[in-house]
N, C-alpha and C positions, 0 to 999 in steps of 0.2 A: 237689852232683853229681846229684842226684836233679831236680832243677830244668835243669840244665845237658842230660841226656838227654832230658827233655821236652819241652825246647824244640825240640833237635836232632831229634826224632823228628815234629813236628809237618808237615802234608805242605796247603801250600794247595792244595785240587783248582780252584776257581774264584774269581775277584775282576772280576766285569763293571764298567766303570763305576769302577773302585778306590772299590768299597764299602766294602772294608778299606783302611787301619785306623778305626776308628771316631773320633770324640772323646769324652772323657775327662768332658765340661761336655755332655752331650746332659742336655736338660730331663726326660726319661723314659726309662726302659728296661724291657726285663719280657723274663725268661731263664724258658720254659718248656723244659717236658719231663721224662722220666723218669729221664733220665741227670746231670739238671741238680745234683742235691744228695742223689747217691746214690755212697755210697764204696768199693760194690764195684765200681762200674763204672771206678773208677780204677788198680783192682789185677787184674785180671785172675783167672786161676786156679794154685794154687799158691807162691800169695805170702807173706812175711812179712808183720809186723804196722807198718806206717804211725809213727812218732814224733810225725810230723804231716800229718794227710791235707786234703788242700787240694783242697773240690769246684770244678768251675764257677762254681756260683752264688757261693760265699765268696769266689772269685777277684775276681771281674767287682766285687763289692759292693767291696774292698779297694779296689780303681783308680780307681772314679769317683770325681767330686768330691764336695765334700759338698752340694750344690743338686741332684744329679742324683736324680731316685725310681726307684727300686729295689722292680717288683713280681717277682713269683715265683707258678706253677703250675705245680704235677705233671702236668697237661696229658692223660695217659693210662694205659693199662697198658705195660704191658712190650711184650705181644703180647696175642692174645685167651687169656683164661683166665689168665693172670700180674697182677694188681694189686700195686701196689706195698704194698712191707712197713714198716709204720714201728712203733717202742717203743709199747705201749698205756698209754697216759697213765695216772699218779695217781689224774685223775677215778673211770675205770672198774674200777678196783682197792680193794678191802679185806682187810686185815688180817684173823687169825685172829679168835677169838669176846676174849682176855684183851686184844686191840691197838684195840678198837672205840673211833671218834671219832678213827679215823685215816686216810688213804687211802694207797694201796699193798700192800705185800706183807710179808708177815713174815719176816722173814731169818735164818737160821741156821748160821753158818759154823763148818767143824770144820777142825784144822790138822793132818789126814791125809786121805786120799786116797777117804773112804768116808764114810757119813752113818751111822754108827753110835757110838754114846755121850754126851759130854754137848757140846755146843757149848762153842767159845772165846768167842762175838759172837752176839746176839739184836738184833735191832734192825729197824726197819721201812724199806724200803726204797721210796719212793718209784716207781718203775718198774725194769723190770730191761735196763740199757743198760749195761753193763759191759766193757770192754777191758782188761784189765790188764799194760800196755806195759811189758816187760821183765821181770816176774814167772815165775818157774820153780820155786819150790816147790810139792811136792803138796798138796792141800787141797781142801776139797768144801764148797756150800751147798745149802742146802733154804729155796725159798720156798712159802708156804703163807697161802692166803687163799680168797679170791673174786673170779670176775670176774662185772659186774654190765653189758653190753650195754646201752647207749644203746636201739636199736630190734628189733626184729625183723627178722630175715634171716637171711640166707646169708655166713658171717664166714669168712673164711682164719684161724687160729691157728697160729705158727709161733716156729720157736727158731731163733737163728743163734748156733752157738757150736763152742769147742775146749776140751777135748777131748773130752767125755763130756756128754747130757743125755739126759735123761725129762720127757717133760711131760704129764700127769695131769688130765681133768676129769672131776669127780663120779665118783672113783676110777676110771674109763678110762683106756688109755694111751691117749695121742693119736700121739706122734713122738719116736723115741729115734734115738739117734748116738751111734757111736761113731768117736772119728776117730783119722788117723796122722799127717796133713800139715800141713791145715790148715782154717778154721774154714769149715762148710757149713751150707746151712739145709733144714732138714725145713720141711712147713706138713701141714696137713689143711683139709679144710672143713667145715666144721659150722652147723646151726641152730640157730638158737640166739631167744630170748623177751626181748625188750626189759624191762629191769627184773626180770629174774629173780636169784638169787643164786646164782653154778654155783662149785661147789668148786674150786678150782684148787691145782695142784702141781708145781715145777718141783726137779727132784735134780739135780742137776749137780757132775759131778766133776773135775778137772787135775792130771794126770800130766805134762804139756808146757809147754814154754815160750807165752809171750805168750796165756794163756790169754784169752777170753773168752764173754759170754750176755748174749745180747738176747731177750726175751721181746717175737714182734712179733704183728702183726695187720694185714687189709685188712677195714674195717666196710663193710657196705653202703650202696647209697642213694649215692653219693657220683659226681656229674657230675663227671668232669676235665675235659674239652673245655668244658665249656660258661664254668668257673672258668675257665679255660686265655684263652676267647675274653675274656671281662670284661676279665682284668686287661692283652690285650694290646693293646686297645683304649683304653686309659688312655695306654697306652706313646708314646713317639716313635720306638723302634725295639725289634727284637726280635729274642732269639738265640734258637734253638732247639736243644737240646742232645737229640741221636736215637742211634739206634746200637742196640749189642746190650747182654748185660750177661754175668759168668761163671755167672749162673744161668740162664743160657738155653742158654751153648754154652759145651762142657768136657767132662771125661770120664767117661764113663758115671753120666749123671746121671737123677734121675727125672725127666720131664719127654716130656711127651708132649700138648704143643698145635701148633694150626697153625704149620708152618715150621719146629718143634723135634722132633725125635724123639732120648731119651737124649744130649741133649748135642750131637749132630749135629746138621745143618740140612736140610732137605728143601730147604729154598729158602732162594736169597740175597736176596732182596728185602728192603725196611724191614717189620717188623711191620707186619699191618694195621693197628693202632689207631695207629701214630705214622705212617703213611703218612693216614691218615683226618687227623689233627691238623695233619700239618705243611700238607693243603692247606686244611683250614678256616681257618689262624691266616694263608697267604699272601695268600687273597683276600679279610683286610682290607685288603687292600691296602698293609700297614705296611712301610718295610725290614724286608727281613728277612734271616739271618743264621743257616746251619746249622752245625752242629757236630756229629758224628758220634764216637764211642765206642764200640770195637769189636774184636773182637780178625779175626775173621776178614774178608775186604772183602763190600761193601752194594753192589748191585745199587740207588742211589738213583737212578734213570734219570729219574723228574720229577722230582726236583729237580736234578739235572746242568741241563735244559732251562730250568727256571722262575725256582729260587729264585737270583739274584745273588750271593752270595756262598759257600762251602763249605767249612769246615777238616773233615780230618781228625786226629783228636786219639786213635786208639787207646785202649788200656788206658795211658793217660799215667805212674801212678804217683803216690807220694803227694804228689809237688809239680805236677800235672796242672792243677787249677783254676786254679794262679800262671800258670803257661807258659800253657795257654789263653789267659786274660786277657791276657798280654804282648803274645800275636799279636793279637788284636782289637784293641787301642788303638794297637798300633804300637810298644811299646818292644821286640820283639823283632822281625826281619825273618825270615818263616819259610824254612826252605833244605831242609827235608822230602822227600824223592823217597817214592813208590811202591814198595816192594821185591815186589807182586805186582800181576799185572795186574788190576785192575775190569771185570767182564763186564758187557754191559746188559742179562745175565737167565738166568735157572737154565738157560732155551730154548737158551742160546747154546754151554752145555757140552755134552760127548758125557755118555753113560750112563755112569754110575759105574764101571760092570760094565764097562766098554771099557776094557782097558789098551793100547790104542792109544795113541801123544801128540796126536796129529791132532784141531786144533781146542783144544790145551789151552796153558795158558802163551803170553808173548809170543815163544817160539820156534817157535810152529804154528800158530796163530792169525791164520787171514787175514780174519777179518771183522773190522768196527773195533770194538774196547770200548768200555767206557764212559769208563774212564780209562785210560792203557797204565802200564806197568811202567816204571818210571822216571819216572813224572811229575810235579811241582811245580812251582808261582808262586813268583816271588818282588814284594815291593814297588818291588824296581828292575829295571833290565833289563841282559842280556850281551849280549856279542858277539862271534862266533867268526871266527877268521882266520888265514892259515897255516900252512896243513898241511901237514906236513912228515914224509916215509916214506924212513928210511934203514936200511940197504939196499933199494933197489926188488925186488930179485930175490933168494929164499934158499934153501938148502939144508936137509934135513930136520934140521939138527943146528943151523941158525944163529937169528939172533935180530932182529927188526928193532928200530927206536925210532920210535916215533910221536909226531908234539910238535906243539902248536900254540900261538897266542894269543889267550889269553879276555880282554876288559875288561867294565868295569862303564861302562856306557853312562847306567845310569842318577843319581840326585840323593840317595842312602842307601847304608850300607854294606850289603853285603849276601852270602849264601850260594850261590854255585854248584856243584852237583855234574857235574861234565864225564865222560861214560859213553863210554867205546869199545867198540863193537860191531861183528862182524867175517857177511859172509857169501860163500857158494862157490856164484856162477852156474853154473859149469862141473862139478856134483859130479856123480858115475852114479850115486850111491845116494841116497837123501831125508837132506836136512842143516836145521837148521834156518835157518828164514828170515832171523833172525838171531842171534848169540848175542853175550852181553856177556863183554866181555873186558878190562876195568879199567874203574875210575872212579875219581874224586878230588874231594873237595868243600873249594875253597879258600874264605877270603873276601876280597873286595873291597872298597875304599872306592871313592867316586864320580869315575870318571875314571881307578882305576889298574888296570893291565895288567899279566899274568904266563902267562909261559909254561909250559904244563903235557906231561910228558913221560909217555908209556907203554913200559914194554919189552915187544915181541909175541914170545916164541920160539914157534918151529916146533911145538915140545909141546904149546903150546896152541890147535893147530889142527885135533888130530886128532880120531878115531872109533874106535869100539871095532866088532873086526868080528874073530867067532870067536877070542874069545879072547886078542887083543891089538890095541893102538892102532895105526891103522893111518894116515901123511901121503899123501896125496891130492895129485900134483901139479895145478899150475892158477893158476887167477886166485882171487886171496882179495879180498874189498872192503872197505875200510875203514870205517867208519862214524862220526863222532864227533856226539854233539848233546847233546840237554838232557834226553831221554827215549831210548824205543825207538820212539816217531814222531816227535819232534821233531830228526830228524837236519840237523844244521848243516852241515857239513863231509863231502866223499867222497873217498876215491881209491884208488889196488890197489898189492896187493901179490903178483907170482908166485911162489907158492911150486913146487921143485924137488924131483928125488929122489923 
């Protein structure tokens, strides 16, 4: 099911050229970016805990064949001031003073809900990456050692866990959490002396189900773009996997860089550092191939114009990286719409502060977006044909039926979703331009045809005006297509009374 929604949610914005689908036997690939083999960016915010989370990158690696090479780079940060977070290796970890000639952490798990009296389990814990999938007993551990930094710099240290942590160096607190939903991550940053020995201390408690704690880190000194460019220039083609992530945008979160304020966005654009990436890795000139991950829509305006190919893949879920993959190579045919319009820039909206609708959604919106509300590709093609509007003429209490015939014109089976939208030339009061009023996503094989029926009552044509709906007699227009600009098919209907 979780695979089945993924797929279905998958939305091709562009395919120039039918750069999609790819093949399966390409002699190289290289899947950069931040989003590429990172697993919150699968789940969104307020999620449960994954059985089995399936990134991007593990997708893409699963599909090909086995002659094909399979490079990978993080490529960038998130945004500026976000570097990515990964588990601090064994390497840079020691053990208490009694565990020495070991590397890691010293672990001590107690089977209640507190870090007081004598431990169940002692043992050393190679890095702290722990998810514990389906677990619900209370229970608490305590790791304790050293961490010993490779170089000097400037280190992010940071915990992602549920339901409770503290983390401690050279007896400091650094970042504590306490949670109710589910698992968040604290960071700080710190300086820190290449080869020094810094006391470390991680307490962590679970009261909740699907508990888990990662003990992570961003080290300095470390070029992504430049890794990024190396390995895609090795490649024969290249995905690039962009977008936001739930620690950039969610609810009242800390988080205060360019673009992000508490969870919110100042601006829809791509991150600077993955808008800097995605055009250094295009003008090698290699295919190139975006994929987007995101929970709110990307103002991606140059790459709408440049790069060839473009899924959107949302906060996919934990079977996201399989369904990605499906759509690139082709065993899935994407049939994805738009459920919100893409602007081509924060420029394009009115002031927040405006609760006017003027210029917002595909219902006021008379400049062109980026991408409209309702939009998707598919790998084959439709086509729309008789339309048919009975009764022509109705009363405020009656009901019409709209019906037409969509095929599949093109050589694959494939997804249409057929949108009815309705608008009122003749209204005296401001109505929107247009508004959606059903839709239906059958599927097709190559050649067959089927007729799709709407029922329009009178009810759903009115407006609210002092206090109650009010029918507006007139000319109503029909509208049926593929989008909310891609309209196929017109025609009216008078409504009466």
């Amino acid at each position: 099911m979780a695979l089945q929604a993924s797929r279905e949610s998958i939305v091709l914005l562009k395919n120039e050229n039918n750069t999609l689908p790819l093949r399966r036997d390409l002699e190289s690939i290289a899947v950069i970016g931040p989003n590429a083999d990172d697993l919150s960016a699968l789940l969104g915010n307020y999620n449960g805990t994954p059985a089995e989370a399936i990134t991007p990158l593990e997708g893409i690696r699963r599909k090909l064949s086995p002659t094909t090479k399979l490079y990978y780079a993080q490529g960038c940060e998130f945004a500026t001031g976000v570097p990515p977070l990964r588990p601090i290796p064994s390497t840079y970890l020691r053990p208490r003073e009694a565990d020495a000639g070991q590397q890691g952490l010293t672990a001590e798990y107690f089977d209640h809900p507190s870090l007081e009296g004598t431990p169940v389990e002692t043992r050393v814990d190679p890095s702290v990456n722990f998810v514990w999938k389906g677990r619900s007993d209370d229970f608490a551990a305590r790791w304790t050692g050293f961490l010993v930094p490779p170089v000097s710099g400037r280190y992010r240290l940071a915990v992602n866990g549920f339901t409770h942590y503290s983390l401690f160096l050279d007896g400091e607190p650094l970042v504590t959490f306490r949670g109710e939903h589910h698992a968040l991550t604290r960071y700080k940053d710190v300086t820190l002396e290449g080869g020094r020995f810094y006391r470390l201390r991680l307490d962590y408690i679970n009261d909740g189900i699907d508990p888990s704690a990662q003990l992570l880190w961003a080290p300095p000194g470390i070029n992504y773009a430049d890794q990024a460019a190396e390995v895609a220039k090795k490649a024969e083609t290249v995905i690039l996997c962009l977008g936001l992530t739930p620690n950039l945008e969610g609810e009242e979160m800390p988080v205060r860089v360019e673009g992000f304020l508490g969870g919110d966005r100042t601006d829809i654009a791509l991150p600077r550092p993955q808008e800097e990436l995605l055009r250094r890795i295009y003008a090698l000139g290699k295919p190139t191939v975006l994929v987007l991950l995101n929970g709110g829509a990307i103002a991606a305006s140059w790459a709408a114009e440049n790069v060839p190919a473009i899924i959107e893949a949302w906060y996919p879920g934990q079977a996201g990286g399989e369904a990605i993959a499906d759509v690139l190579f082709g065993e899935y045919n994407p049939g994805g719409r738009l459920p919100v319009t893409f602007y081509q820039s924060v420029e394009q909206l009115p002031p927040f502060t405006d609760y006017d609708m003027a210029g917002r959604t595909y219902r006021y919106l008379s400049e062109r977006p980026l991408y409209p509300f309702g939009h998707g590709l598919s790998y084959t093609s439709f086509a729309y044909a008789d339309l048919r509007i009975s009764p022509k003429q109705m009363s405020a209490e009656g009901q019409a039926r709209v019906s037409l015939e969509v095929k599949n014109t093109g050589h694959r089976i494939g997804d249409e979703v057929v949108q009815l939208y309705v608008a009122y030339p003749e209204s005296k009061v401001r109505r929107p331009r247009r508004d959606l009023r059903g839709f239906q996503r059958l599927t097709l094989k190559p050649g067959e045809a089927r007729t799709v029926t709407f029922d329009l009552p009178a009810s759903a044509l009115t407006y609210w005006d002092q206090g109650q709906f009010v029918i507006e007699p007139g000319r109503v227009q029909i509208l049926v297509g593929a989008s909310s600009e891609d309209i196929r098919l017109t025609g009216e209907l008078l409504l009466t009374g």
